[in-house]
C-alpha positions, 0 to 999 in steps of 0.5 A, a space after each residue: 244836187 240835193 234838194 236842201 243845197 238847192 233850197 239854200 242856193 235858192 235863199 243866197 241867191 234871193 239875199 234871204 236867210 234859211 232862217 227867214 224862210 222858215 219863218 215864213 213858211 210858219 216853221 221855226 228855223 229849228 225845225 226847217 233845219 232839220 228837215 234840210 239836215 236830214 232832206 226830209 222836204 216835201 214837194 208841197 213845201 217845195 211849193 210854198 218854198 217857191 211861192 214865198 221866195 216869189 219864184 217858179 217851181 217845177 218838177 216833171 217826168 218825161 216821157 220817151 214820146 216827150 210828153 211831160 207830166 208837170 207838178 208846179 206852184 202856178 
């Protein structure tokens, strides 16, 4: 699943517009737009994707030994 299908299955779940979360994020709904459009998210507004949808996000590696190198919003 692409990274911008997620973020807009995030916001249908969480009964919230893509526009409305831009605006949050301090980004105009046409800006924000475009970056899904041309999936040009970065992992820090993935971050403050999840903070602002009062959510938990993760993103990790892991290794063949199951050790786990972790990025997330707590």
């Amino acid at each position: 699943m692409k990274t911008s299908d997620m973020v807009r299955q995030l916001c249908e779940q969480m009964n919230m517009s893509v526009s409305e979360l831009a605006r949050r994020l301090g980004q105009s709904p046409q800006n924000f737009g475009k970056k899904l459009k041309r999936e040009t998210i970065t992992l820090e507004e993935l971050k403050a994707i999840a903070d602002v949808m009062n959510v938990k996000f993760e993103q990790t590696f892991i290794l063949p030994d199951g050790n786990e190198i972790k990025t997330g919003n707590e």
